[in-house]
N, C-alpha and C positions, 0 to 999 in steps of 0.2 A: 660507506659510513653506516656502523651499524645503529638500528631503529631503537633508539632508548623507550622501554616499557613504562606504561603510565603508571606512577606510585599507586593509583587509586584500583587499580586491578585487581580485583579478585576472582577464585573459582567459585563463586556463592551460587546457589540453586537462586535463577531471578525468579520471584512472585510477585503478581499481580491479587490481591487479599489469599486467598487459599488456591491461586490456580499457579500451578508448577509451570516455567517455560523454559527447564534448560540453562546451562549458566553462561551463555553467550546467544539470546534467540535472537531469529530471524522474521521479522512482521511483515506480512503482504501490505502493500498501502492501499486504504480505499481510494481507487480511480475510479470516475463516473467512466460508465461504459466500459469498465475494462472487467472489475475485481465480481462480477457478476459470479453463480453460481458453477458456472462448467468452468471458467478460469478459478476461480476457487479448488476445484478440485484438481487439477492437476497441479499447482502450486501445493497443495498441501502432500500431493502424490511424493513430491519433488522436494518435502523437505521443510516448508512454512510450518514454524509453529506456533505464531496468534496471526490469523487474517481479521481482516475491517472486509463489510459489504461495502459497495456502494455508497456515496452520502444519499440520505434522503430528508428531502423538504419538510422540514416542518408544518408547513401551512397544505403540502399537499396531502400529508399523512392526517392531520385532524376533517379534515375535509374526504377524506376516502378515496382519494384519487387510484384508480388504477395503479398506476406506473409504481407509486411509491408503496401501497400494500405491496408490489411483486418485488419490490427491493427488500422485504422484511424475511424470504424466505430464506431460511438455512436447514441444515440437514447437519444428524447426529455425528455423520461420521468428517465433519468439518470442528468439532468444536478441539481446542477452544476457541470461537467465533466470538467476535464484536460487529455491533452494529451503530455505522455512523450516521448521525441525524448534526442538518444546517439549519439556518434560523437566524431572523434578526428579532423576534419577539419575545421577550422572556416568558410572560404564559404560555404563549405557543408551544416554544421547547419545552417547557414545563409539561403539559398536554401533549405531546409527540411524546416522551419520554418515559409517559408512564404508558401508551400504549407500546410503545416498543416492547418495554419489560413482559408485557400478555404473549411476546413473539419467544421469551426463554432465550435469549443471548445468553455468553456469560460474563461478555462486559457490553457497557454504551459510551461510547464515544463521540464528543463535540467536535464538529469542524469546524476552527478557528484558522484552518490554512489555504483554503482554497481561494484563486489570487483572481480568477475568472471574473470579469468585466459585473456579466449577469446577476452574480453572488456576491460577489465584496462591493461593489457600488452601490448595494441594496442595502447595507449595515450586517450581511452576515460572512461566514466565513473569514478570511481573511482580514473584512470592512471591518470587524468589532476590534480589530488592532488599535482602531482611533479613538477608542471609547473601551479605554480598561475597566472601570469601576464596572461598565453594564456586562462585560465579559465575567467579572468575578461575580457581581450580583447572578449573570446570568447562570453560571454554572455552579455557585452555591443553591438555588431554586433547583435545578433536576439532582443533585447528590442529596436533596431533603425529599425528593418526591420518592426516589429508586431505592430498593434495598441493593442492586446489581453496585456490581463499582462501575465506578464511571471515571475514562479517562480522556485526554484531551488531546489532539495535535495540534498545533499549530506552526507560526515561523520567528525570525526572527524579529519582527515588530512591520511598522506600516511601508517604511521607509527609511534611508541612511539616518534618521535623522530620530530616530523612536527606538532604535531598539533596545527594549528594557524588558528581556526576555529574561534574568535573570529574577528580575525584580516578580515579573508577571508567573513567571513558575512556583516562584515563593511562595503567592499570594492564590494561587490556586490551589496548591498540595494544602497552605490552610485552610480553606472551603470545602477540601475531600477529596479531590480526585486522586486514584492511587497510582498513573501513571503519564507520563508526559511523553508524547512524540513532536521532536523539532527538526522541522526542515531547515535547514541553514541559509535560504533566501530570505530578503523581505515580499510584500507583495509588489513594492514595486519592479522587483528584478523581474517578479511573474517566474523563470524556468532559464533566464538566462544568467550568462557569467558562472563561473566557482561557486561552490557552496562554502560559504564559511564557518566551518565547524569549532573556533575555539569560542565562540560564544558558549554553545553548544556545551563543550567543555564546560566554562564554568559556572555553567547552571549544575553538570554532573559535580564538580569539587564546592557548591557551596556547603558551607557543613550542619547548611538548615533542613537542607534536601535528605527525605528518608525515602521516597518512593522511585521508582526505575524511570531514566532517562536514558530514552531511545534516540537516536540519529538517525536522519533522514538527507538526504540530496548525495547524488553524484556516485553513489555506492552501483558500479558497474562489473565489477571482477573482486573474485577470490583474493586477490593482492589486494584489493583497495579495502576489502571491509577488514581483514589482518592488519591491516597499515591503523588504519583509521581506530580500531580497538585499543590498540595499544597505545596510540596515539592521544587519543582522548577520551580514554576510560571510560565509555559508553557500556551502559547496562546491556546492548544490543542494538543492533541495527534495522531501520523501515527499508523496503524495497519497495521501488516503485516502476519507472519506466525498461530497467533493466531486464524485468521480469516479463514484458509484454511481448510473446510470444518466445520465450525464453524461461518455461520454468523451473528448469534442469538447476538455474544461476543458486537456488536454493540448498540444495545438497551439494553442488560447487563449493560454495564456500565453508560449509559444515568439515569439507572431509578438507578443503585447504588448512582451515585453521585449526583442527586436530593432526593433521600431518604433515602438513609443508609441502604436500603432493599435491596434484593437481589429476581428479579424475577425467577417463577420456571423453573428449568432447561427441555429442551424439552426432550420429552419419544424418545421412540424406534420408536412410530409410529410416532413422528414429524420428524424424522430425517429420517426415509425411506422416506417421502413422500417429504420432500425435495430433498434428492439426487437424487429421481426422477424424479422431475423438473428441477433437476439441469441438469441431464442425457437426459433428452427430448430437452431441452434448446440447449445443447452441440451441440446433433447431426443434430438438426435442421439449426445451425448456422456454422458448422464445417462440415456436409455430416457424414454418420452410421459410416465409417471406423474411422475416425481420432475422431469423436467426444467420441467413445465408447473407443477407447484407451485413450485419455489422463483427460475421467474421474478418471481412475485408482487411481490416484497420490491423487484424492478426500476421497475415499471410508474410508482411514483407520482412516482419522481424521472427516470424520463423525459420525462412528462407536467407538470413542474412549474412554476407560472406562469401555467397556461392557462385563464383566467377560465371559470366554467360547464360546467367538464369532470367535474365530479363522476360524473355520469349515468354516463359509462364508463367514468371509473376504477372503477370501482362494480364496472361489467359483467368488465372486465379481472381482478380482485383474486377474483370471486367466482367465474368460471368454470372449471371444471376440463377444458373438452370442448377441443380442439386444435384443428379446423375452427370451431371457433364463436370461438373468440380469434382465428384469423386473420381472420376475417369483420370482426369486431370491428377489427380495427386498419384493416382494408378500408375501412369505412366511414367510420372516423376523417379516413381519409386523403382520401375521395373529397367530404367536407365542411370540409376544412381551412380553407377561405377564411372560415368563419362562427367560427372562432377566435380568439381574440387573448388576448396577455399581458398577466398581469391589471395590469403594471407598466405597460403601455401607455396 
């Protein structure tokens, strides 16, 4: 059966106020601990064009916490860059917001979608799904504070039983923000079940809506974001978990949905040689200790697919010595031909 094209499709250049992204972009999603600065760069190597950092705390950033100044960092050859800041207090974000803007993003972004226990039971992220009016109040206070644009993700409401994500987009794009990213979960599914994107939809078809509606969840392959485009006429699509140790999924899709093809999938030796940049990158940016640890979380979805590779992923996950991981990827690589995909 063939895939009926969404009336609302156009080729239009999509902008965010004066920033060009292409007429079908693809956004890296801010993951804590993932969307950090050396995964930034290889995704944007790969094809991303607007990435989100990391969220960062509002109350840690007014407070000068370490952690959250080192989330503020970006680099030229990343832009166009947005920086996401959380929060349950409106002066707070108010105050995080206007020190962000001293950091030169060239957008700020609220996190209204993070489902995490820590965060949305505190009243932010996510939590502020239960309390619209303080979400819109909230995010009218930083689009008066910033001259930057400020755009928002969030989901689709608290629970089966809330969501009025249509309504809540409405009532944002009236307060300023110029662009909306919707996960198609609520909090309470947290990351499980389907995403369901005809909400999604028509929050795109309402005909109040002037600013770009991006799609978020489930977007795994080059087939799914083609499906899904046409399907419910999305200004473009957020990546998220797909991306995690996979940054290739970016230009994937770019040259599926301009050609119907399907470029060739990276070997064993494009993918050691990546995670080794990616491993160089880490610790360079993070110091050997932290940087070698929370490659970890990298290794298994680089390596994924590849029949009888246990033995190293093993070796990769459990090592903490720096010359011996690169050894390690050494050898991977210099046996690569005895490899193959277990879909193979």
């Amino acid at each position: 059966m063939e895939l009926k094209i969404h009336p609302y499709i156009c080729s239009c250049m999509v902008k965010i106020r004066d920033i060009e992204l292409g007429d079908f972009p693809l956004l890296l999603a801010p993951m804590e601990d993932v969307s950090d600065p050396p995964f930034r760069a290889l995704c944007k190597e790969n094809g991303a064009d607007l990435m989100y950092t990391e969220f960062i705390s509002s109350e840690g950033l007014i407070r000068d916490a370490a952690k959250s100044v080192q989330k503020m960092d970006i680099f030229e050859y990343e832009r166009p860059i947005g920086i996401q800041i959380f929060g349950s207090e409106i002066e707070s974000m108010r105050q995080c917001a206007e020190i962000i803007e001293r950091a030169n993003p060239d957008i700020i972004d609220i996190n209204y979608g993070c489902p995490v226990k820590k965060v949305a039971c505190k009243g932010a992220g996510a939590g502020i799904l239960q309390d619209i009016p303080k979400m819109v109040k909230m995010t009218e206070a930083i689009v008066k504070q910033v001259k930057l644009p400020v755009t928002v993700k969030t989901r689709l409401g608290w629970d089966d039983n809330s969501k009025y994500i249509v309504e809540v987009a409405e009532r944002l794009q009236d307060v300023g923000i110029e662009a909306i990213s919707i996960h198609g979960r609520t909090r309470k599914q947290m990351y499980k079940g389907q995403a369901d994107w005809t909400l999604i939809e028509k929050v795109k078809n309402n005909s109040r809506m002037r600013i770009p509606v991006f799609g978020n969840g489930d977007i795994d392959s080059p087939e799914k974001a083609l499906e899904y485009k046409n399907r419910y006429g999305v200004d473009g699509v957020m990546i998220g978990r797909a991306s995690i140790g996979y940054p290739w999924i970016f230009n994937e899709i770019k040259h599926f949905v301009k050609t119907g093809e399907h470029l060739p999938k990276p070997t064993v030796k494009d993918r050691v040689e990546v995670a080794r940049r990616h491993l160089e990158m880490s610790v360079k940016w993070k110091g050997e200790s932290l940087g070698v640890a929370e490659m970890k979380r990298h290794y298994t979805n680089y390596f994924k697919g590849i029949a009888h590779f246990k033995e190293y992923r093993m070796k990769l996950v459990t090592s903490f010595d720096l010359e011996e991981i690169y050894q390690i990827l050494e050898e991977i690589s210099a046996h690569a031909e005895i490899f193959q995909f277990a879909k193979d």
